[in-house]
C-alpha positions in Angstrom: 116.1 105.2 92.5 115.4 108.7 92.8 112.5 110.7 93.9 111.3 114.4 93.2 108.5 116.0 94.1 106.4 118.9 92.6 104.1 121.7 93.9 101.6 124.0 92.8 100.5 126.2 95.3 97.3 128.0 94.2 95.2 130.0 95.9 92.2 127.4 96.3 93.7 124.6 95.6 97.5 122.7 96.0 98.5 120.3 93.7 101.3 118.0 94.6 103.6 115.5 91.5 105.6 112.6 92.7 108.3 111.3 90.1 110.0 107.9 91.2 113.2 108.0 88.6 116.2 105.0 88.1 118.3 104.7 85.3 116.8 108.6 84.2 113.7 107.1 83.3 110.2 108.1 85.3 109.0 104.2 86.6 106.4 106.0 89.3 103.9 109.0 89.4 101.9 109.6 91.8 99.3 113.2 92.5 97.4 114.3 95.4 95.3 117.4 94.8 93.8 119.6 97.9 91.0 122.3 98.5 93.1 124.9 100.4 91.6 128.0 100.6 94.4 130.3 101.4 92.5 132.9 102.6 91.7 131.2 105.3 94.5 128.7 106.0 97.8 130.8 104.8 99.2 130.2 108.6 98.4 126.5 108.4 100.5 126.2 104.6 103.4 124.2 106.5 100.8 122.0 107.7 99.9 121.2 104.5 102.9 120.9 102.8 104.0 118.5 105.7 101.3 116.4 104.6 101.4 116.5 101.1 104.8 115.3 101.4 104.1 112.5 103.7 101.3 111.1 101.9 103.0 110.7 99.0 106.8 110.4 99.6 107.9 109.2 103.3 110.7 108.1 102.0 113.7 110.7 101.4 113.5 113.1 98.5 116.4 114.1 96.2 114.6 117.3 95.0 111.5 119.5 95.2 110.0 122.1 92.5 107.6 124.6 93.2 105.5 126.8 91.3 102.9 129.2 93.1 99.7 131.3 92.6 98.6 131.8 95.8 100.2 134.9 96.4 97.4 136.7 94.4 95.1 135.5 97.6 93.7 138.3 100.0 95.6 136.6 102.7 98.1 138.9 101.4 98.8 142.8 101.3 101.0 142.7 97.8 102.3 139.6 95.9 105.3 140.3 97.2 104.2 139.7 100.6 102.2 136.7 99.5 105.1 134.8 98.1 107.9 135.9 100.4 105.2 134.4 103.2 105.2 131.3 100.5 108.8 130.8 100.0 109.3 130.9 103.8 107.1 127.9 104.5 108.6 126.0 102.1 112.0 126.5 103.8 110.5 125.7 107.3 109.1 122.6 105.8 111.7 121.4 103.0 114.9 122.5 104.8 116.9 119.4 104.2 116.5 119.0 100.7 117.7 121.2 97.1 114.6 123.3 96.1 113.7 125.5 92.8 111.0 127.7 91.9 109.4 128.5 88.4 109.8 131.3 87.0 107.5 133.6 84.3 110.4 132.9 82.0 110.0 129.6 82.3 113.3 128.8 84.2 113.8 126.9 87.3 115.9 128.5 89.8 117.2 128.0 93.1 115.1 128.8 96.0 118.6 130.9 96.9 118.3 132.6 93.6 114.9 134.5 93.8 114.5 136.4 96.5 116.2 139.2 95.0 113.0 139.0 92.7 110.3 137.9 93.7 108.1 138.5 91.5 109.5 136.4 88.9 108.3 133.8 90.2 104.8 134.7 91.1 101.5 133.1 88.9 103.7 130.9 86.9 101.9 127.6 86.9 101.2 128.1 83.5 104.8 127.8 82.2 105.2 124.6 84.0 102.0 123.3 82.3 103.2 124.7 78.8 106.9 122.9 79.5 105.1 119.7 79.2 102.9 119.8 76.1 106.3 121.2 74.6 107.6 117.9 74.8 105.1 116.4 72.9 104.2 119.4 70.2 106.5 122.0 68.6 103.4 123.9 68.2 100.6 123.7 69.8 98.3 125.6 72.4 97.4 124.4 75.6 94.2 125.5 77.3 93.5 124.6 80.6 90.2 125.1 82.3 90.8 124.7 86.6 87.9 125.0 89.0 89.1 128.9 89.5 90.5 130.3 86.0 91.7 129.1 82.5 95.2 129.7 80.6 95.6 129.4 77.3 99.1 128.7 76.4 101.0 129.4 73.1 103.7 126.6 72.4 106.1 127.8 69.2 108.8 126.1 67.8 109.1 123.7 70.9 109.0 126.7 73.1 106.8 128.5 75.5 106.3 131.4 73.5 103.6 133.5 76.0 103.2 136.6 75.8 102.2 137.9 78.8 104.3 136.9 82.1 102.2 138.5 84.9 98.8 137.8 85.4 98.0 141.5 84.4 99.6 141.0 81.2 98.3 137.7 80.6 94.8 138.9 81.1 95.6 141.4 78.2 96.2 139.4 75.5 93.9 136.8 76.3 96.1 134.4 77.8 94.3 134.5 80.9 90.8 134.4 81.1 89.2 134.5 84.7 86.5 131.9 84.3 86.7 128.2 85.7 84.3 125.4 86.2 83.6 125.6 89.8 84.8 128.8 91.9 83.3 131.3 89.3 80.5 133.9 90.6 77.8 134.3 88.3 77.8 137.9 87.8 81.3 137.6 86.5 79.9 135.5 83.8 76.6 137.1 82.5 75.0 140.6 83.5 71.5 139.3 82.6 69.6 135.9 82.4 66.4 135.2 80.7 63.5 135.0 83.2 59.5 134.4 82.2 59.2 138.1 83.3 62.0 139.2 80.5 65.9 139.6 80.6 66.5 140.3 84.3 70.0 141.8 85.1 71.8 140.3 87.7 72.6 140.8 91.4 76.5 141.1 92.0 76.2 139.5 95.5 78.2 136.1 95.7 74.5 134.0 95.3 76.2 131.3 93.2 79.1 130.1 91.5 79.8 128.3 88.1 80.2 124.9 90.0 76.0 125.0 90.6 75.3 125.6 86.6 77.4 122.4 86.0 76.0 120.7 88.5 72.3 121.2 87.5 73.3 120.7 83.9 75.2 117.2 84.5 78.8 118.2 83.7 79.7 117.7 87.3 79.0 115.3 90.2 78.6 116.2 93.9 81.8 115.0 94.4 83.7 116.5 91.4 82.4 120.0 93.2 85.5 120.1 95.4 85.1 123.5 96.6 82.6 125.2 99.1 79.2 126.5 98.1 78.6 130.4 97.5 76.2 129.7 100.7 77.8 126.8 103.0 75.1 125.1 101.4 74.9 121.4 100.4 75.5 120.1 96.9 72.3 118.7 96.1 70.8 120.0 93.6 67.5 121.1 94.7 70.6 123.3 97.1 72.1 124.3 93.5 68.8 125.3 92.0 67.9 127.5 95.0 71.5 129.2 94.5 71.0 129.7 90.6 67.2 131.6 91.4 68.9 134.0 94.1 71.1 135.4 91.3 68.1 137.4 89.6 66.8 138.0 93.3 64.6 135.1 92.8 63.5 131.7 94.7 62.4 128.1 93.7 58.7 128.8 95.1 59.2 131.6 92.3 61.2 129.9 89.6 60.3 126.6 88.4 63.1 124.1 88.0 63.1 124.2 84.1 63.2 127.8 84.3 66.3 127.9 86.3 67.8 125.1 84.0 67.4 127.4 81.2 69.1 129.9 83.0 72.2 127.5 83.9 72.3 126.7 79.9 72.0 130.6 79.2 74.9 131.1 81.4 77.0 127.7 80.2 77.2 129.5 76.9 78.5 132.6 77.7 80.9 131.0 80.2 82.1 129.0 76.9 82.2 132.3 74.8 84.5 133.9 77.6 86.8 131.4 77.2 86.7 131.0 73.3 87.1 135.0 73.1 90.9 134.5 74.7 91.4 131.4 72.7 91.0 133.0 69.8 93.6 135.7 70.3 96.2 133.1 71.4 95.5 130.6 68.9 95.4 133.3 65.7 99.2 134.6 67.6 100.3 131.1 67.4 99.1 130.0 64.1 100.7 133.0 62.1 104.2 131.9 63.4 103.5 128.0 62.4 104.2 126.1 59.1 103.2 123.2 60.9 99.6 122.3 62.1 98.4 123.7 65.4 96.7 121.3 68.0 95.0 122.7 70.6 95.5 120.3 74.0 92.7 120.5 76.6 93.1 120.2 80.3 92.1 120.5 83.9 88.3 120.0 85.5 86.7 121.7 82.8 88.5 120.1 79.9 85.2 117.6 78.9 82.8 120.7 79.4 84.4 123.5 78.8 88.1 123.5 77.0 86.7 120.9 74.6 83.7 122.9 73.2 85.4 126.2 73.0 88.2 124.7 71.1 85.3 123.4 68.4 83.8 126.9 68.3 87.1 128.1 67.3 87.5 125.6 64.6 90.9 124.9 65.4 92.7 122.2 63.5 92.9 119.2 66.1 91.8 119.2 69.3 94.2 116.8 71.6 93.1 115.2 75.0 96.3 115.1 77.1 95.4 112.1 78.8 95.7 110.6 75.6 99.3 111.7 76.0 100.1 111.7 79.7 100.0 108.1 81.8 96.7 107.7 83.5 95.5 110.4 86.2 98.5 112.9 85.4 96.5 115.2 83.7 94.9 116.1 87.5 97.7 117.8 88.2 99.9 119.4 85.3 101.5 122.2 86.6 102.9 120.3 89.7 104.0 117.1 87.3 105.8 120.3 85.2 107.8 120.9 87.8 108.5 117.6 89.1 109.8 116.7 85.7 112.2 120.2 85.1 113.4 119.1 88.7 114.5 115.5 87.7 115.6 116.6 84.4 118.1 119.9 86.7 119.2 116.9 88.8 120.2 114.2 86.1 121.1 116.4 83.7 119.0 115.1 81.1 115.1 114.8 80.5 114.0 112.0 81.9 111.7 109.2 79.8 108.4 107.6 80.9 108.3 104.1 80.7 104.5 103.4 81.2 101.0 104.9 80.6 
């Protein structure tokens, strides 16, 4: 039996893919995601990594893959810093064992390989998570809505075919789209909300974040609001209501509830519009290079909420739930099961099969 693990190392949260392998076929996943805000933890990352690893794998491991976003984190002067800081703690921590890295191109490389280039390797989650819905579709986009941001993924001819490779690119041509189900400030969703006084415009001060507007609308429970509150505030919602009223400068002793709920509705369908705006671009890119049909596969926290009902504004042609395709809880952690799986398949030299759901 052979064991790999994946990592995703984002900038908020790190993702972590076990893959239990005999006879190259998967018989064992497990995933273990953790709030990890690298901003204010970057010197405790071999900490974490220490006990990612031990929670889910004390045994021995025959391989690890990595993928990272984290280096976009202020922790860091440049990316280049960020992930050179990255790569190092992954050494410290995984010494013993062969490691690759994801790249943009959606190649897994040596750890050895990429220093030379760093920045190949930085914010490419996405190709791992595109890797996998590639072995299901030959076409096919992916979106994934995470607590942070959302990618939208073009899959061609059994092929990631993004493209954009840097985040700056990516945000360009839509692939990117900086809007996510929990972490997301207000004003970078709406610049005014309808108030009993008339359209108010926002205040850009960090008030709230999209994790309240789900909350008081019911898309989210407490506990599915994994990351900390724009005040170091509770997650009640009477707390989440309060939040939503500071962002036009207001209170609840001003603001009645249903007010504020209309506000959190006002600003759900925008935050859906920003994401059907990119998905649009990608999916018209990907459709005009497809004879065949063109499912779109929703993902990550938002997928219910968010992924699901832009993909039905688009009018897309099938709209595909991967945990309809993945075994049970995998979908929690795609880009670090992506790597986990290109890792067994560099070590056995072949793709390995699931045999359970």
């Amino acid at each position: 039996m052979a064991a790999f693990l994946g990592l995703d190392i984002g900038g908020a949260n790190t993702k972590a893919a076990l893959l239990n392998t005999e006879n190259k076929k998967i018989t064992n996943y497990r995933s273990i995601s953790k709030y990890f805000p690298m901003w204010k933890n970057s010197q405790n990352l071999p900490n974490l990594l220490l006990n990612l690893k031990e929670q889910l794998s004390p045994a021995p491991l025959d391989a690890l893959a990595i993928t990272l976003t984290a280096e976009l984190s202020d922790a860091y002067s440049t990316k280049q810093a960020g992930i050179s800081h990255i790569l190092s703690c992954v050494t410290q921590v995984f010494f013993d064992i062969p490691c690759y890295v994801l790249t943009t191109d959606a190649k897994l490389l040596p750890l050895e390989a990429v220093w030379k280039n760093l920045l190949e390797v930085g914010g490419a989650n996405w190709a791992a998570t595109g890797w996998v819905i590639a072995q299901y579709f030959q076409d096919a986009v992916a979106l994934d809505v995470g607590s942070t941001s959302t990618s939208i993924i073009p899959i061609i001819k059994g092929k990631v075919a993004a493209q954009g490779k840097g985040d700056l690119e990516k945000l360009v041509c839509g692939e990117l789209v900086y809007t996510g189900s929990l972490r997301t400030n207000i004003a970078a969703i709406v610049q005014t909300l309808p108030t009993k006084y008339g359209p108010a415009g926002v205040a850009s001060e960090l008030f709230a974040l999209s994790g309240d507007v789900h909350l008081v609308l019911g898309n989210i429970s407490e506990a599915a609001y994994s990351c900390e509150t724009a005040d170091g505030r509770g997650k009640a919602l009477p707390e989440a209501y309060a939040r939503l009223a500071r962002v036009v400068c207001a209170d609840t002793q001003l603001l009645s509830t249903q007010e504020i709920h209309a506000m959190a509705k006002h600003i759900y369908a925008k935050q859906i519009r920003q994401i059907t705006k990119g998905l649009v671009k990608v999916y018209k890119y990907t459709k005009a290079q497809s004879v065949n049909q063109v499912p779109v596969v929703v993902m990550g926290v938002g997928k219910t909420f968010l992924a699901h009902k832009a993909a039905k504004k688009v009018g897309v042609d099938v709209i595909v739930d991967l945990d309809t395709l993945l075994p049970i809880g995998a979908g929690v952690a795609v880009p670090a099961l992506g790597v986990a799986w290109r890792g067994a398949s560099n070590v056995l030299g072949e793709i390995p099969v699931w045999t359970f759901r």
